[in-house]
N, C-alpha and C positions, 0 to 999 in steps of 0.2 A: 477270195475274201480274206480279210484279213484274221488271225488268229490272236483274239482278244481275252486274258485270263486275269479273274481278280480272285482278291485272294483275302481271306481273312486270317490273319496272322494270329499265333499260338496267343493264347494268354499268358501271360507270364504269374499269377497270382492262380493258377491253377490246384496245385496243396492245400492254399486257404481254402477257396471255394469250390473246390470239387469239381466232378467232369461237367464240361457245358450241356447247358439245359437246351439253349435256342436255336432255332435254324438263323442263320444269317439273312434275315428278311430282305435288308436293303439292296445286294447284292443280287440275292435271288431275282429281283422285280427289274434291278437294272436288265442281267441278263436275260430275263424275257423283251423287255423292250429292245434291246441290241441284238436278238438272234436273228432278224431274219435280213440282215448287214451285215453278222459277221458269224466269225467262227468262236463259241464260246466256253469258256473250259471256267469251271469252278473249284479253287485250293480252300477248303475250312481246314486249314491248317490247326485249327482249338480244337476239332468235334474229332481229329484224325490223331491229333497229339503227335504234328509234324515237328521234324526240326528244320533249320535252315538247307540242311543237304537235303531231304527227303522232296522239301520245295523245288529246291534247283533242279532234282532229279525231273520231277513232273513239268516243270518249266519246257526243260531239255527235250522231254518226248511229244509234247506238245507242239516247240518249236514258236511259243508266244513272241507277238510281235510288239503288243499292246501290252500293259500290266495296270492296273488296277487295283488299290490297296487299299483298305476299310481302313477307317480311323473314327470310329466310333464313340470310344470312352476314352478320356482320360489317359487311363495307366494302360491304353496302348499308343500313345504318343511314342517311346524309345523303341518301341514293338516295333512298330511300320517304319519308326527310320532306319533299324536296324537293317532288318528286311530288305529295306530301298536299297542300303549301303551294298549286303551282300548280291544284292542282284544287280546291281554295276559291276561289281570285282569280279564276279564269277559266273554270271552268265552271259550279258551284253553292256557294254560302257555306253553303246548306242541305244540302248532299250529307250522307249518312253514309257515313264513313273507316273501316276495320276493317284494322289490322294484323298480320299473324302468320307463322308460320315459325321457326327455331329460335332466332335472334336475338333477335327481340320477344320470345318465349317467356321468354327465357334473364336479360335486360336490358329487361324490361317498361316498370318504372315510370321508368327513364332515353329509355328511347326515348317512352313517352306524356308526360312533361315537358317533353323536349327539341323535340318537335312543336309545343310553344304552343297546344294548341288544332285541328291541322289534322286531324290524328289524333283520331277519335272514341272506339275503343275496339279495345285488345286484345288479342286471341286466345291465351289462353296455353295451350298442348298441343294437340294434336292435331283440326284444324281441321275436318274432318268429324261430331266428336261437338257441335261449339260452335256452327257457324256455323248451321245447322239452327232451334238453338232461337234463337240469336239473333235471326236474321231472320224468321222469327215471333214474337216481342216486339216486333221493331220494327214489324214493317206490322200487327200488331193493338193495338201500345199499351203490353204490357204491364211488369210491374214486372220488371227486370233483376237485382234484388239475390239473386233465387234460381237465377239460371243461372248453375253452374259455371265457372272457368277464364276471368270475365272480369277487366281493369283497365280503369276510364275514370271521369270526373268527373263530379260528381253537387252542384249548387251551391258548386260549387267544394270538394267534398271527394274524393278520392281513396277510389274504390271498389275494393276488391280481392274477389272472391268465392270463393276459394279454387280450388284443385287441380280438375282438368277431370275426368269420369269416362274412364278405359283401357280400351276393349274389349280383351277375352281373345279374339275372335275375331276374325283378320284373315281369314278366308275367309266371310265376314258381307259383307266391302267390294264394292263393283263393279271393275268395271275401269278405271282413269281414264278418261277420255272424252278418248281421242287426235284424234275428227274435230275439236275445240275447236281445236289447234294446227297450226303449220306445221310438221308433220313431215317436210319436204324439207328445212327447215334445218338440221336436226341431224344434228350426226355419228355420233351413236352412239344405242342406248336405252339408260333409264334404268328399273331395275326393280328391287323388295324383295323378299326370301324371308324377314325377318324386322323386326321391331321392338324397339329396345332393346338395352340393354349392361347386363350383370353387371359389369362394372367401374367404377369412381369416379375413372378421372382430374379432375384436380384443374380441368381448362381445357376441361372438356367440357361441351356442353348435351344433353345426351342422358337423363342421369339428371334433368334438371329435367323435361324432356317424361315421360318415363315412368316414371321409378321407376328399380327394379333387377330391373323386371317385363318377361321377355324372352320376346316369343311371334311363333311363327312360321305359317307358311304350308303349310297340305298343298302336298306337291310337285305333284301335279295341279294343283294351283291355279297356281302358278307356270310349268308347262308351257302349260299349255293360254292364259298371258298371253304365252310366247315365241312360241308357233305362231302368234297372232291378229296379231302385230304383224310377224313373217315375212311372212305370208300379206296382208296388207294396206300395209303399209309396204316390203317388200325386206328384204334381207338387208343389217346392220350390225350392228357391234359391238356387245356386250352389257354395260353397267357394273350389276353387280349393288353399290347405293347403301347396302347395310346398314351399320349401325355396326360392326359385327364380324362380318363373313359367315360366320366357322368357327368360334365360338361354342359351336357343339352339333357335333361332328365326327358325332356316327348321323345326324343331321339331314343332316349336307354329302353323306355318302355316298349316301342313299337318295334324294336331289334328285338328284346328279350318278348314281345307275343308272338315273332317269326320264328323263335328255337321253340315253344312250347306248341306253333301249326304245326310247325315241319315233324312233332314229336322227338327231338334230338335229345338224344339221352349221354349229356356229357356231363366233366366237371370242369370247369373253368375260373379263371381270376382277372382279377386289375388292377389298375393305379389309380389313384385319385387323390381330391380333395376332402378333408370333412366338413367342408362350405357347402357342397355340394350333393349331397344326399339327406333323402327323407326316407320315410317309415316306407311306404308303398312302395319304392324301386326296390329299398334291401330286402322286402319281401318278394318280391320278384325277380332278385337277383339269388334268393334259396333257394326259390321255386326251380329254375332253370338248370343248378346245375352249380352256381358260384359257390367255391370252398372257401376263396379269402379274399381277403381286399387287402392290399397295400396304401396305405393313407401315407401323403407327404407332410408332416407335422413337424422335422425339420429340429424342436426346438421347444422345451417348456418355458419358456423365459419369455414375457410378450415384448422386452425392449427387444431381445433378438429378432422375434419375429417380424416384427416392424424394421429392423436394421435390413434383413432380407425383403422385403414386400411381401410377405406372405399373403396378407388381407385376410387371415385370422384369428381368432382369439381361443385364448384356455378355456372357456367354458364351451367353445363351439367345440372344441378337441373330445372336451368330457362325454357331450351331451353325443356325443356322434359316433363314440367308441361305448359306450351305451346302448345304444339305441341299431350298432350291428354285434355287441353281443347278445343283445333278447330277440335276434332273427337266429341265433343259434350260428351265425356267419364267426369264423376266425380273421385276424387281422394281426398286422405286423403295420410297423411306422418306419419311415426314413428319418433317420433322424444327422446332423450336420452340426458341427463346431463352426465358430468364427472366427478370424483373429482374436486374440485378445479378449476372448470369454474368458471370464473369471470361473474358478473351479465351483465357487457357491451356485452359479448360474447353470451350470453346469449340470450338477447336481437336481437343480430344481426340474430339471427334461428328466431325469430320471427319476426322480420320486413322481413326476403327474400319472 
């Protein structure tokens, strides 16, 4: 079989934000779907505070034939090309590079140009549906032009293969394959109850991976992934990582009566909207365990809002950071500059 290793590359704004909090979900789920094909080695070079030798070294004892490189956020774009570059120079000029995460996804053909060549190809959407067939193309040979959701160079043309397939079933997935990691590093887990956003803001890559196609998780399912990582890992915090956790409020409700069956005595968090929440969930989100909500708010200014698609307004911001501090819940906002905001506008996100 072949010997298959991905890798989540250091962070580089580490002194800013401190040691990493999250397990590498996406990697992890791959490598459960990939294990019983291949041989599969997991580098969290952020949670290890590897350098580029410490990599090569583990590389080297491995003996990786395949590589695989997260490319998640943003500000590891130079991260994973660097990475790509030093493991052509100095482990294999033959290796195959494969890219992906929401980043690559989102900024494909900027990041497969910007790589010169280190980067072989990729991944656009959801990496469990692609890596699969890719890597049996590669170790039998075959023609790439008809697998879904790739980008990569082909006699120097730029292959694009279109849109990835979306499974409608995320109770289809395995459970990531946590023994892969070092889960004493982390501070907290990282876990989905759903996939996707109904909404279109304007600076999001969410609707490039999935559509406007939003599906979730039997709650079962999701239980029976908190108990397993309780019962194996200890007890810590819970970052539920969806793009919009209350999205579907019968959804939030009927997950959050399966943590108060099961009696789960945790504390946990989210992302969301403040479109999206009433009185009854945020009291059922104390109930259970929830410490804070992260709201995407983006912006006091509603011409900004509107410039992004938010599909909010200031008084929905008010009434909603209101209405979870009298649940006694804490909360934090995302907040984001535009081109060309003006300092008064500016201003106005921080005085609301």
């Amino acid at each position: 079989m072949l010997n298959v290793c991905l890798i989540s590359p250091n962070y580089a704004l580490r002194d800013e934000f401190g040691s990493p909090a999250d397990p590498p979900l996406g990697i992890a789920l791959i490598a459960s779907v990939l294990k019983k094909n291949y041989n599969l080695k997991i580098i969290d070079a952020n949670a290890l505070n590897l350098n580029f030798k410490d990599i090569l070294k583990k590389l080297n004892e491995f003996k990786a034939q395949i590589i695989g490189i997260s490319c998640n956020y943003s500000p590891l774009h130079n991260a994973a090309i660097n990475l790509a570059e030093f493991i052509k120079k100095n482990y294999s000029p033959q290796v195959k590079i494969i890219a992906g995460g929401n980043h690559a996804s989102a900024l494909a053909e900027y990041l497969l140009k910007s790589s010169q060549g280190s980067i072989d190809y990729i991944a656009m959407g959801e990496g469990e549906e692609i890596l699969p067939k890719l890597l049996n193309a590669l170790e039998n040979n075959l023609d790439l032009s008809n697998l879904k959701g790739l980008l990569y160079y082909k006699d120097n043309t730029l292959i694009n293969t279109g849109k990835a397939f979306i499974s409608n079933n995320l109770n289809s997935l395995p459970m990531p394959d946590y023994s892969l990691l070092p889960m004493k590093k982390y501070l907290r887990y990282n876990i989905i109850s759903m996939r996707g956003c109904p909404y279109n803001c304007a600076y999001c890559a969410s609707k490039i991976i999935s559509g406007y196609k939003v599906r979730y998780r039997e709650p079962e399912h999701v239980i029976e992934e908190i108990k397993f990582l309780l019962d194996n890992y200890g007890h810590k915090h819970f970052w539920f990582s969806d793009d919009t956790f209350t999205s579907n409020i019968n959804y939030n409700l009927k997950l959050l009566k399966k943590i108060k069956e099961n009696n789960l005595k945790i504390t946990w968090s989210c992302l969301t909207r403040v479109n999206v929440v009433n009185e009854e969930l945020l009291s059922n989100m104390k109930e259970t365990g929830c410490s804070y909500i992260s709201y995407g708010i983006e912006s006091g200014n509603q011409d900004i809002l509107n410039k992004m698609g938010k599909k909010i307004n200031l008084q929905e911001i008010k009434e909603t950071i209101k209405l979870t501090h009298n649940q006694a819940l804490n909360n934090t906002v995302f907040l984001s500059s535009v081109i060309r905001e003006k300092i008064k506008k500016l201003f106005k996100t921080l005085l609301i």
